[in-house]
DODRENMI-605880 format. One record per residue: x, z negated, y of N, C-alpha, C, CB in turn; residue in three letters; residue number from 1. Coordinates in steps of 0.02 Angstrom, whole numbers, padded with zeros to 5 digits. Glycine has a CB too. Example, Ala and Ser with C-alpha at 12.3 -4.5 7.8 and 13.67 -1.06 7.14 Angstrom:
+--------+--------+--------+--------+--------+--------+--------+--------+--------+--------+--------+--------+--------+-----+
:    n_X :    n_Z :    n_Y :   ca_X :   ca_Z :   ca_Y :    c_X :    c_Z :    c_Y :   cb_X :   cb_Z :   cb_Y : residu : num :
+--------+--------+--------+--------+--------+--------+--------+--------+--------+--------+--------+--------+--------+-----+
:  00660 : -00390 : -00284 :  00615 : -00390 : -00225 :  00660 : -00390 : -00165 :  00565 : -00452 : -00224 :    Ala :   1 :
:  00642 : -00354 : -00112 :  00684 : -00357 : -00053 :  00645 : -00394 :  00002 :  00704 : -00286 : -00030 :    Ser :   2 :
+--------+--------+--------+--------+--------+--------+--------+--------+--------+--------+--------+--------+--------+-----+
REM end
This chain:
+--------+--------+--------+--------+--------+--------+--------+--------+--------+--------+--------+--------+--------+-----+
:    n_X :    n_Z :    n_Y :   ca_X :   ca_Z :   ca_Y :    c_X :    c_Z :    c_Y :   cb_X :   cb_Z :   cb_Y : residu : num :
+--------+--------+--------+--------+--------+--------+--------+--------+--------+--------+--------+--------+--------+-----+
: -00178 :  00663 : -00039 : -00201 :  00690 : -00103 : -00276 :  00677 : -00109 : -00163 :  00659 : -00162 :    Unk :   1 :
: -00299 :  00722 : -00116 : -00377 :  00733 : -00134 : -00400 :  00688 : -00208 : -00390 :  00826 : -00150 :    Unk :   2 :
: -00451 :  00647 : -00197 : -00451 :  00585 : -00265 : -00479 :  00620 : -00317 : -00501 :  00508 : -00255 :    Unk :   3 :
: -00454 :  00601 : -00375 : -00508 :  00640 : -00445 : -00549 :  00609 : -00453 : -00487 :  00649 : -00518 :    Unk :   4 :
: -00591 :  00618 : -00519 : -00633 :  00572 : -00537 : -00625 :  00517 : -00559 : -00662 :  00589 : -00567 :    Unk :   5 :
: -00561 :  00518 : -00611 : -00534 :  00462 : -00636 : -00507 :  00407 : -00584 : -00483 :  00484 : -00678 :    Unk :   6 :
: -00456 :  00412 : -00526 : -00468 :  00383 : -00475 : -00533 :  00364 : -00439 : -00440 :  00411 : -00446 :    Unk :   7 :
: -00594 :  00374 : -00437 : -00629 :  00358 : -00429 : -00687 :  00319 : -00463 : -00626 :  00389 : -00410 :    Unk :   8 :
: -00683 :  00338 : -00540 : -00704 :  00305 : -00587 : -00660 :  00216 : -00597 : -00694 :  00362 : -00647 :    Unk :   9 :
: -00596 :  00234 : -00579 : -00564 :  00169 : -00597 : -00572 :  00120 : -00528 : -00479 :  00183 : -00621 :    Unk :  10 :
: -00565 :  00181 : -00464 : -00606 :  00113 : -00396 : -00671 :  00082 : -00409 : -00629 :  00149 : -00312 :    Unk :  11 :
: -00738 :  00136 : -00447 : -00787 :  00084 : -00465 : -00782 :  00034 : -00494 : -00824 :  00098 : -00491 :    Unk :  12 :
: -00739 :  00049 : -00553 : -00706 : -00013 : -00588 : -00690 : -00103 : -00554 : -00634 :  00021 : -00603 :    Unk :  13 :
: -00652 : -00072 : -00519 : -00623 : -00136 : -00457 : -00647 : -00154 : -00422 : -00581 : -00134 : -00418 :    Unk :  14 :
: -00709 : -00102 : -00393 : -00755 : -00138 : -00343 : -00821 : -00193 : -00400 : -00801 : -00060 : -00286 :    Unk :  15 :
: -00817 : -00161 : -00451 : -00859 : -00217 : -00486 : -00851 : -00267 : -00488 : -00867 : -00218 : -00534 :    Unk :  16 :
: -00779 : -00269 : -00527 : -00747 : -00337 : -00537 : -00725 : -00366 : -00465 : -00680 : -00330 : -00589 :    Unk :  17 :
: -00731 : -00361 : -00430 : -00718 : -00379 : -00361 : -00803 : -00425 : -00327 : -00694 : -00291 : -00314 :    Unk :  18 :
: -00849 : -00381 : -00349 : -00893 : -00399 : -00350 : -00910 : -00467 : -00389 : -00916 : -00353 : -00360 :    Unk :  19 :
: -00921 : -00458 : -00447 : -00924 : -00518 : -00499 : -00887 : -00582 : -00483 : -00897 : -00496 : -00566 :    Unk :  20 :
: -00821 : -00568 : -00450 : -00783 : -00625 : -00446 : -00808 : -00671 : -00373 : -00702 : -00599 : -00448 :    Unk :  21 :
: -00845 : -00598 : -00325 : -00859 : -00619 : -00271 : -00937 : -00659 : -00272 : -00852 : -00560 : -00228 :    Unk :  22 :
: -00982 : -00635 : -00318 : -01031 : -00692 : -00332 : -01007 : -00750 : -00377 : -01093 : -00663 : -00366 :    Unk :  23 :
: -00960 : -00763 : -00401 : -00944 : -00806 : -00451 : -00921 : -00854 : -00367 : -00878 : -00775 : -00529 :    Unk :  24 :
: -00891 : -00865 : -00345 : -00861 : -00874 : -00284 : -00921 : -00900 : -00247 : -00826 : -00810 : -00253 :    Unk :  25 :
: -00963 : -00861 : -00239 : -01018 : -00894 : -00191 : -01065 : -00942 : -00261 : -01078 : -00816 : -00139 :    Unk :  26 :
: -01079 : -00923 : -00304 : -01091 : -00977 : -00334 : -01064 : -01069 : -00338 : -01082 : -00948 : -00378 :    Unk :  27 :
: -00993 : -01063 : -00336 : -00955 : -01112 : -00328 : -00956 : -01126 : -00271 : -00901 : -01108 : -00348 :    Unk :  28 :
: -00963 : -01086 : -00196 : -01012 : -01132 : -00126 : -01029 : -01162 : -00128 : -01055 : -01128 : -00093 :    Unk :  29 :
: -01099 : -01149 : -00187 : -01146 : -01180 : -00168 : -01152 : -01254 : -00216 : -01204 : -01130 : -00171 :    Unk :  30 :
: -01086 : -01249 : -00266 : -01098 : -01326 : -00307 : -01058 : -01370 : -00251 : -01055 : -01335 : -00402 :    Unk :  31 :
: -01034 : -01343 : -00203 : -00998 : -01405 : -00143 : -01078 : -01460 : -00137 : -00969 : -01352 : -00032 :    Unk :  32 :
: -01059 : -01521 : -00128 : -01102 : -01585 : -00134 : -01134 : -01582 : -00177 : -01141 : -01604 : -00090 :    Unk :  33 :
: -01150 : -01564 : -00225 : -01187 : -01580 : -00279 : -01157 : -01606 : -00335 : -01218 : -01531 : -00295 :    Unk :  34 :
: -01186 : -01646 : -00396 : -01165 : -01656 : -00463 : -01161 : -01610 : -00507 : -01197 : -01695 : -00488 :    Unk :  35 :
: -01103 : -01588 : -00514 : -01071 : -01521 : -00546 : -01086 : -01552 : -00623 : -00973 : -01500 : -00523 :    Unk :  36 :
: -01064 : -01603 : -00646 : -01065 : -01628 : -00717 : -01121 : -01651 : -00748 : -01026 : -01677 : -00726 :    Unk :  37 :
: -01170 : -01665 : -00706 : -01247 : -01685 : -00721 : -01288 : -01606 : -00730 : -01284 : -01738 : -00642 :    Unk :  38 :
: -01264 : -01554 : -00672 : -01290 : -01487 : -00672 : -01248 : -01442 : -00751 : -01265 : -01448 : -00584 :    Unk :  39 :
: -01189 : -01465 : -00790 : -01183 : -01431 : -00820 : -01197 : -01484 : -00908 : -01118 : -01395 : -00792 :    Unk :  40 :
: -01225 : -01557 : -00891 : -01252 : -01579 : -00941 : -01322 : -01532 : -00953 : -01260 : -01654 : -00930 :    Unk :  41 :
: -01347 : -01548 : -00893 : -01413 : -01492 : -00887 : -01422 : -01427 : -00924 : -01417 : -01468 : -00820 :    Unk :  42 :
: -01376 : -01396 : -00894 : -01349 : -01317 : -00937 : -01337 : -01304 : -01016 : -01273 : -01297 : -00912 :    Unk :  43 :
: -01309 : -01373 : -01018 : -01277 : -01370 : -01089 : -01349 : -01405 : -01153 : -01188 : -01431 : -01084 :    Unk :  44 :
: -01396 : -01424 : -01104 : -01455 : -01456 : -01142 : -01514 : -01392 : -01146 : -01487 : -01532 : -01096 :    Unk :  45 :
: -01519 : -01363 : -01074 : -01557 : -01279 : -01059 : -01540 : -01255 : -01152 : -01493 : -01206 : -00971 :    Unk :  46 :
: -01483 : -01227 : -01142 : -01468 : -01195 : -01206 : -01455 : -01227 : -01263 : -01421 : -01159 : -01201 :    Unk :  47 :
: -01461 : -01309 : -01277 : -01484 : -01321 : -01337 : -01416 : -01312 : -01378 : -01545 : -01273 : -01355 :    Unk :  48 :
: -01376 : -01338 : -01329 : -01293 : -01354 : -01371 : -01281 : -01431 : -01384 : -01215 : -01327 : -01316 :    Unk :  49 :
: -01253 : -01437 : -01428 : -01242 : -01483 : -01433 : -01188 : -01514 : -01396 : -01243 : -01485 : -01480 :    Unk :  50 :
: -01199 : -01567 : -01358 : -01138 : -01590 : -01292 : -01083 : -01631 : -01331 : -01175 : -01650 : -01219 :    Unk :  51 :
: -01094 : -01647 : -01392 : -01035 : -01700 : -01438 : -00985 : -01627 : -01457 : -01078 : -01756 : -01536 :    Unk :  52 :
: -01000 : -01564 : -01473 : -00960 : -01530 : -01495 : -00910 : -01516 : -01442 : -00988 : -01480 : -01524 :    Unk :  53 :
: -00856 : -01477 : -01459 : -00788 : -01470 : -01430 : -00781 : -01414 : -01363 : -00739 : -01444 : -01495 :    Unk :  54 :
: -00836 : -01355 : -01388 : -00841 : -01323 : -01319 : -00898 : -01359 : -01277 : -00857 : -01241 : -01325 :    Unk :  55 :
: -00954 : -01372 : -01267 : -00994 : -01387 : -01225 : -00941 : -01467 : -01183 : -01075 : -01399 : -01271 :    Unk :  56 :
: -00918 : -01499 : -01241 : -00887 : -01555 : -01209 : -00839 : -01546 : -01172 : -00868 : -01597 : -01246 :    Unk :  57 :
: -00798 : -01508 : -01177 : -00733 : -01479 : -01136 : -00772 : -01439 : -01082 : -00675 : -01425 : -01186 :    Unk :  58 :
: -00844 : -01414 : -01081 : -00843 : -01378 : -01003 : -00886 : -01448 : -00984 : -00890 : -01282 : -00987 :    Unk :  59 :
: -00907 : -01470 : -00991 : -00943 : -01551 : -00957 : -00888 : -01589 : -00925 : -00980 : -01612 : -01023 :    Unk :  60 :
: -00843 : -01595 : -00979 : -00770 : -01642 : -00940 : -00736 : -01612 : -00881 : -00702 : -01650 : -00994 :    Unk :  61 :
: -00723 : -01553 : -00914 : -00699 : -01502 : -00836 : -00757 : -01504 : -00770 : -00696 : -01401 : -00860 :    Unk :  62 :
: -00818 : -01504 : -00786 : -00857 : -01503 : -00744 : -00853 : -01569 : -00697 : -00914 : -01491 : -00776 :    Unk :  63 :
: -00832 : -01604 : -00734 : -00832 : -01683 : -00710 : -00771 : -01685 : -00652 : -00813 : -01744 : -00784 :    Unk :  64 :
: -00730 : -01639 : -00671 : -00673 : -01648 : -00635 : -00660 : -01624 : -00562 : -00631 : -01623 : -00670 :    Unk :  65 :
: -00705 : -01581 : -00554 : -00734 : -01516 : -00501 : -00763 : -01565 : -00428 : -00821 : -01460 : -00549 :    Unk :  66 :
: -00729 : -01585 : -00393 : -00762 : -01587 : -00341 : -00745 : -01552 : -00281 : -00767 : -01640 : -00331 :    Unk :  67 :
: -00777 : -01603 : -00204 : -00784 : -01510 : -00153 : -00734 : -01484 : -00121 : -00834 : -01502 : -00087 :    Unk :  68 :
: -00675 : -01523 : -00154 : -00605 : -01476 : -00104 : -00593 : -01436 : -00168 : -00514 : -01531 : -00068 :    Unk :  69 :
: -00592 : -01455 : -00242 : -00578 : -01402 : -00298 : -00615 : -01353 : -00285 : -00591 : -01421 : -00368 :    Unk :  70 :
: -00687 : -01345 : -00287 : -00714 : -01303 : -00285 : -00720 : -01272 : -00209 : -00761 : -01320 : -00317 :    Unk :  71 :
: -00701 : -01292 : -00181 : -00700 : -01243 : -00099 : -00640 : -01226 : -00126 : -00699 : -01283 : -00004 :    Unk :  72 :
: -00574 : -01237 : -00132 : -00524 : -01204 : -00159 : -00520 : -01136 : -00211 : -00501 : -01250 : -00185 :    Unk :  73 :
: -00583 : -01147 : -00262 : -00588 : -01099 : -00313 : -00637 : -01047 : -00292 : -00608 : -01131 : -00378 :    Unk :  74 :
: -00659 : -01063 : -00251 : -00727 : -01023 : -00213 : -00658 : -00989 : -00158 : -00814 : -01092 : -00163 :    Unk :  75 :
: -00626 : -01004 : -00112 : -00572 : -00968 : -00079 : -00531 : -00941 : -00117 : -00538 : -01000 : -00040 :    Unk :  76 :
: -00503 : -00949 : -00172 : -00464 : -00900 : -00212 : -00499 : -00856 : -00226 : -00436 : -00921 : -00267 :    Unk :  77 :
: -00564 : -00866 : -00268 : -00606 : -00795 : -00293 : -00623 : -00750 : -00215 : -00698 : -00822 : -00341 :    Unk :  78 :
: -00635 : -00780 : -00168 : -00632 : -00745 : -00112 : -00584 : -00688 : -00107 : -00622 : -00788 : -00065 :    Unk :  79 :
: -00538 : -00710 : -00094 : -00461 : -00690 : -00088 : -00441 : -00624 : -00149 : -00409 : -00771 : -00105 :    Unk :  80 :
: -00468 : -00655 : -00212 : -00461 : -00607 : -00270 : -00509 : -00547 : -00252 : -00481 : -00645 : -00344 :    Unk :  81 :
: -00566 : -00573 : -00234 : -00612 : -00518 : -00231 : -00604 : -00460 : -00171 : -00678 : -00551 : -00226 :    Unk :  82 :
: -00566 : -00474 : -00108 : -00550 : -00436 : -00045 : -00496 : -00408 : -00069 : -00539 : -00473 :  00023 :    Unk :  83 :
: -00442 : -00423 : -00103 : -00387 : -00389 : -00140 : -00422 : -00313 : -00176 : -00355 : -00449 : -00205 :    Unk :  84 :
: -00479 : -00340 : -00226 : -00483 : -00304 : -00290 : -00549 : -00227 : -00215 : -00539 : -00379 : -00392 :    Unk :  85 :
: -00571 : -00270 : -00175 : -00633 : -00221 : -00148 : -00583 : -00183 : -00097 : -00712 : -00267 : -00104 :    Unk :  86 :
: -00518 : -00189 : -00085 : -00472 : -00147 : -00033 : -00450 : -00098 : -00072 : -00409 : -00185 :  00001 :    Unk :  87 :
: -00421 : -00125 : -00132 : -00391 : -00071 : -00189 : -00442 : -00025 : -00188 : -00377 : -00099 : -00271 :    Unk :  88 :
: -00495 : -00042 : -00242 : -00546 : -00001 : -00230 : -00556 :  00058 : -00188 : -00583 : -00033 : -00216 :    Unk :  89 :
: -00570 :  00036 : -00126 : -00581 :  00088 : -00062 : -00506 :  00127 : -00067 : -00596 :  00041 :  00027 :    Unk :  90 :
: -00452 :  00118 : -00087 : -00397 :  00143 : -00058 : -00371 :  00213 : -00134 : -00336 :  00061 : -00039 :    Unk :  91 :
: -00405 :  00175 : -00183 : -00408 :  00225 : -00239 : -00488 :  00266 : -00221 : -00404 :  00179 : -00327 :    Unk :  92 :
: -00526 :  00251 : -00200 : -00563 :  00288 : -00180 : -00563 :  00347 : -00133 : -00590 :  00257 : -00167 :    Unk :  93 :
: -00514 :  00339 : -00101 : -00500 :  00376 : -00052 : -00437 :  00406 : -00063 : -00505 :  00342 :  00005 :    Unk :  94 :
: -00396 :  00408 : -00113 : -00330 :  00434 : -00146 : -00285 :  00426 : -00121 : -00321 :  00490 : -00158 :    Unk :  95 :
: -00284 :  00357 : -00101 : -00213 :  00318 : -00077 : -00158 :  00304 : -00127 : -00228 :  00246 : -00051 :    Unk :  96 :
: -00092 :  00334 : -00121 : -00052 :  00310 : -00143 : -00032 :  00233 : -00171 : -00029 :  00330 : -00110 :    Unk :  97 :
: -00039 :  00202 : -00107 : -00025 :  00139 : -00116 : -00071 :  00092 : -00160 : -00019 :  00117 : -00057 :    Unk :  98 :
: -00148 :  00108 : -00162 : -00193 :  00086 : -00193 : -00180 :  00109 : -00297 : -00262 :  00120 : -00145 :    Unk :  99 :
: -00145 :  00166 : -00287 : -00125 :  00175 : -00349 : -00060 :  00130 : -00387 : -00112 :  00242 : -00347 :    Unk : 100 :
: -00024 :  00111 : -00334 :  00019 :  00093 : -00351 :  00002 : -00011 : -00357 :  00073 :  00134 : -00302 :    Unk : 101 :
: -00053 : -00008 : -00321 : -00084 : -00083 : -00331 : -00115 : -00099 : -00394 : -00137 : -00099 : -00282 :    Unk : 102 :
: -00179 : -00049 : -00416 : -00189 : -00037 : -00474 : -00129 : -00058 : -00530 : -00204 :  00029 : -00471 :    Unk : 103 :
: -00077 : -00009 : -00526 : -00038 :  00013 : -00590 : -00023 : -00066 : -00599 :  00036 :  00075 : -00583 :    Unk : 104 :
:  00005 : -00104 : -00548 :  00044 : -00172 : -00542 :  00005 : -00236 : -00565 :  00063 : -00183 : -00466 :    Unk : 105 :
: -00044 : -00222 : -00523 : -00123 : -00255 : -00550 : -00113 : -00266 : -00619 : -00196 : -00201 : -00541 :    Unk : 106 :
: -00138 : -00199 : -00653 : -00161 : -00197 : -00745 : -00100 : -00220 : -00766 : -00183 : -00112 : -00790 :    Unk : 107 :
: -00033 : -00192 : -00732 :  00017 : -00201 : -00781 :  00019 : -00301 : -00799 :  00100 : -00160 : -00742 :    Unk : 108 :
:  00013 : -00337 : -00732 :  00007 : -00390 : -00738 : -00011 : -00456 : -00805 : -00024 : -00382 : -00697 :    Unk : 109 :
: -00086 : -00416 : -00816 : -00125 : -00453 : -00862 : -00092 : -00423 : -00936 : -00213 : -00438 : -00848 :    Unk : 110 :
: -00071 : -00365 : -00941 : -00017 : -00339 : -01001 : -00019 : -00394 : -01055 :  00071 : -00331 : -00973 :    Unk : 111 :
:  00040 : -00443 : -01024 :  00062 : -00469 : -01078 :  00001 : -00518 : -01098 :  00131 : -00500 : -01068 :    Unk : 112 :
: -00032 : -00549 : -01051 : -00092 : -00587 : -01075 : -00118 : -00569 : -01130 : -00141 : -00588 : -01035 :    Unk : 113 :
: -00147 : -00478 : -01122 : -00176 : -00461 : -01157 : -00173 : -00456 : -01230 : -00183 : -00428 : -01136 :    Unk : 114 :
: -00097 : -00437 : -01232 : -00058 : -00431 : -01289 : -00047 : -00530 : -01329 :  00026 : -00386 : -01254 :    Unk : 115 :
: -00038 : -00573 : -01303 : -00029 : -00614 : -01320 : -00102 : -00640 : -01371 : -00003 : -00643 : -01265 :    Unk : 116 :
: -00154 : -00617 : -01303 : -00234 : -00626 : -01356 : -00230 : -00597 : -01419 : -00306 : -00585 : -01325 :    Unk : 117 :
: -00203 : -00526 : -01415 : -00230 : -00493 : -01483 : -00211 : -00516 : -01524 : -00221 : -00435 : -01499 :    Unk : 118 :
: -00123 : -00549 : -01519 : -00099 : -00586 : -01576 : -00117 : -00637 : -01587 : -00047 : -00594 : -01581 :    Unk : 119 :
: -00139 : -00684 : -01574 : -00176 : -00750 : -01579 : -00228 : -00761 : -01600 : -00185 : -00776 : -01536 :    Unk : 120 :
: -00298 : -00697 : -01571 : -00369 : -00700 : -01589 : -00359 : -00616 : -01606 : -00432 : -00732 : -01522 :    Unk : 121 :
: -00345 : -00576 : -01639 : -00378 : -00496 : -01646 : -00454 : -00479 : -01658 : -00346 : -00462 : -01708 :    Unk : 122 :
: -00470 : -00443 : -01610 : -00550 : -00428 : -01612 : -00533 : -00352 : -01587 : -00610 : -00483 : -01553 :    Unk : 123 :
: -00607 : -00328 : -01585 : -00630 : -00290 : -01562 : -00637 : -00281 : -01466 : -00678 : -00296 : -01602 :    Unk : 124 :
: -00642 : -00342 : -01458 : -00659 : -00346 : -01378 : -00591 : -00362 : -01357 : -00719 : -00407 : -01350 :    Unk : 125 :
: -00550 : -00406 : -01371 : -00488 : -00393 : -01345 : -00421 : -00312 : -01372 : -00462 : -00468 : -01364 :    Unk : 126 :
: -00442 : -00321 : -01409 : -00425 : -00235 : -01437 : -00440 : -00187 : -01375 : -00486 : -00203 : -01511 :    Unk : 127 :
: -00523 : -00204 : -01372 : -00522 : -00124 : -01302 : -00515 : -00159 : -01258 : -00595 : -00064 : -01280 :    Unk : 128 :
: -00514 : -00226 : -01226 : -00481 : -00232 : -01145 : -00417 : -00224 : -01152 : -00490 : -00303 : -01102 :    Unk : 129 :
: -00385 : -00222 : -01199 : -00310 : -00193 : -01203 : -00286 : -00137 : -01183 : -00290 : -00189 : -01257 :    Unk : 130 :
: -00319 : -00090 : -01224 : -00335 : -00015 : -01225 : -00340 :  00006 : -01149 : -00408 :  00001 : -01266 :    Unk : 131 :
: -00405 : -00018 : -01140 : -00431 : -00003 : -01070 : -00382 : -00011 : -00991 : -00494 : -00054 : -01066 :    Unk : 132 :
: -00342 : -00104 : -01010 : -00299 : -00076 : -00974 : -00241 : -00045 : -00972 : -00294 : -00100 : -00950 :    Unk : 133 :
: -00214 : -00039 : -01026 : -00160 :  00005 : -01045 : -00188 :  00077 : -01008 : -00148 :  00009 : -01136 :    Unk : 134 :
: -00236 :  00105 : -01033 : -00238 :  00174 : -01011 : -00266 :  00179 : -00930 : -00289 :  00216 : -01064 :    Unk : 135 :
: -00263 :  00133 : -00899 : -00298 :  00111 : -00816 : -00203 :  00108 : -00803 : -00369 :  00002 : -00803 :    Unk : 136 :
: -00159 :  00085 : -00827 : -00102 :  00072 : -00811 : -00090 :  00149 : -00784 : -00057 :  00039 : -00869 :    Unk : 137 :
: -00082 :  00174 : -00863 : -00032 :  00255 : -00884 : -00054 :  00298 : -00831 : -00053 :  00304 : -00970 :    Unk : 138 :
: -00141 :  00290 : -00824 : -00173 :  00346 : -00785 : -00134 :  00333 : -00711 : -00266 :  00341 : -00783 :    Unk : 139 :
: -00116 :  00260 : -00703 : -00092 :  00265 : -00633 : -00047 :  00270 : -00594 : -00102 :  00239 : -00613 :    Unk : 140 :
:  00005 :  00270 : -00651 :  00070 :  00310 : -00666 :  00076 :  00378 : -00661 :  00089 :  00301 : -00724 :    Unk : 141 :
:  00041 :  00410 : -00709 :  00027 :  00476 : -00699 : -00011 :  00508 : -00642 : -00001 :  00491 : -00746 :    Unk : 142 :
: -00046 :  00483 : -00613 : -00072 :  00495 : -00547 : -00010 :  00497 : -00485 : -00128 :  00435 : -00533 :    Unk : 143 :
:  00022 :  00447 : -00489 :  00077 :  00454 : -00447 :  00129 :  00498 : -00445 :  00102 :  00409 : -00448 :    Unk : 144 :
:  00147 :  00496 : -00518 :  00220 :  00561 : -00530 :  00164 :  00622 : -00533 :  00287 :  00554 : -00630 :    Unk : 145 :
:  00114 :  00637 : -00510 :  00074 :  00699 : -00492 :  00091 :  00708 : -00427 : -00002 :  00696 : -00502 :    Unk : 146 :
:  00080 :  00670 : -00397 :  00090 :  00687 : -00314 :  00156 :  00722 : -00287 :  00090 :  00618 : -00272 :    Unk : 147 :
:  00217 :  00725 : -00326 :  00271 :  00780 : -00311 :  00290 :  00838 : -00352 :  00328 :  00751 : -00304 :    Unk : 148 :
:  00295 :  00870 : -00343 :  00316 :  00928 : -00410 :  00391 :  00909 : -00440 :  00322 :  01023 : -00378 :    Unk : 149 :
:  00404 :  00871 : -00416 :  00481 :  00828 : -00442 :  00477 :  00785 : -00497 :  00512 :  00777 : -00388 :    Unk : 150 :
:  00398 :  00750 : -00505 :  00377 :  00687 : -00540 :  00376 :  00638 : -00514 :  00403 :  00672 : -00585 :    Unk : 151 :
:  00421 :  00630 : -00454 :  00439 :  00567 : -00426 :  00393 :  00547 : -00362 :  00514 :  00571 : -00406 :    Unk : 152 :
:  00359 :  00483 : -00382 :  00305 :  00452 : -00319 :  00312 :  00482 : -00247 :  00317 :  00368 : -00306 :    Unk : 153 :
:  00289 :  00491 : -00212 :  00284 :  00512 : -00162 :  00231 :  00517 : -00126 :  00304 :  00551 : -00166 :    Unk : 154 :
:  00244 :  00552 : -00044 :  00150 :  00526 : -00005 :  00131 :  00481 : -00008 :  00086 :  00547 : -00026 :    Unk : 155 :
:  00182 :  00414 :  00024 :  00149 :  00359 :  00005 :  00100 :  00325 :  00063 :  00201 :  00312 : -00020 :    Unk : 156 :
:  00046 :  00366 :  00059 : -00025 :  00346 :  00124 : -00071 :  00346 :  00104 : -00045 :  00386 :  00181 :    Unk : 157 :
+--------+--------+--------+--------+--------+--------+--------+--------+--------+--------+--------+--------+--------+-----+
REM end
């Protein structure tokens, strides 16, 4: 099947976030041997937070906790996340079945997360990552029951 735009609009999608997760990843490389909790007292002084309050103190403590097998660990997962999300990508890029059907499984995943946020915190920003993936889901659903004149998935290459 020849890719649309929307398939291709939603692989840019994934190659972003694939991206982001993949510098977030090499960022965390590079805190291997260093003082992660001194570098995020630092951070938290840069911007002029106060370190007694409840968020700056909770990412200082976590920071404290971070050393270089955690973070080679979290730096190999975001790896891992990010070669997942940059294969999909190419494979909805190229109007792979199967990449649609990674997608659909993908978004459907974070679903209930999403839903759980809205009820807990309702905003505006969790409102449209809701939205957004709800309709990243449907579209990829519907992309699939396109591929037979039956409705039913098919062509799966």
């Amino acid at each position: 099947m020849r890719p649309t735009q929307g398939l291709r609009a939603v692989a840019a999608l994934e190659a972003a976030k694939g991206m982001v997760v993949l510098s977030t990843g090499c960022g965390l490389f590079a805190l291997v041997h260093r003082n992660v909790q001194h570098l995020a007292e630092q951070l938290v002084a840069h911007a002029h937070l106060n370190p007694a309050s409840r968020t700056p103190r909770v990412f200082i403590e976590f920071a404290g906790q971070l050393d270089d097998a955690r973070l080679l660990q979290l730096a190999a997962a975001a790896l891992a996340y990010s070669a997942v999300r940059m294969v999909e990508a190419y494979g909805l890029w190229h109007g792979r079945a199967w990449a649609e059907v990674l997608a659909a499984a993908g978004g459907a995943v974070y679903l209930p997360f999403e839903l759980a946020e809205m009820v807990r915190r309702p905003g505006l920003l969790s409102a449209g990552l809701l939205a957004l993936n709800l309709g990243i889901v449907a579209f990829m659903v519907y992309s699939l029951r396109r591929r037979r004149p039956d409705g039913h998935p098919g062509d799966m290459t």
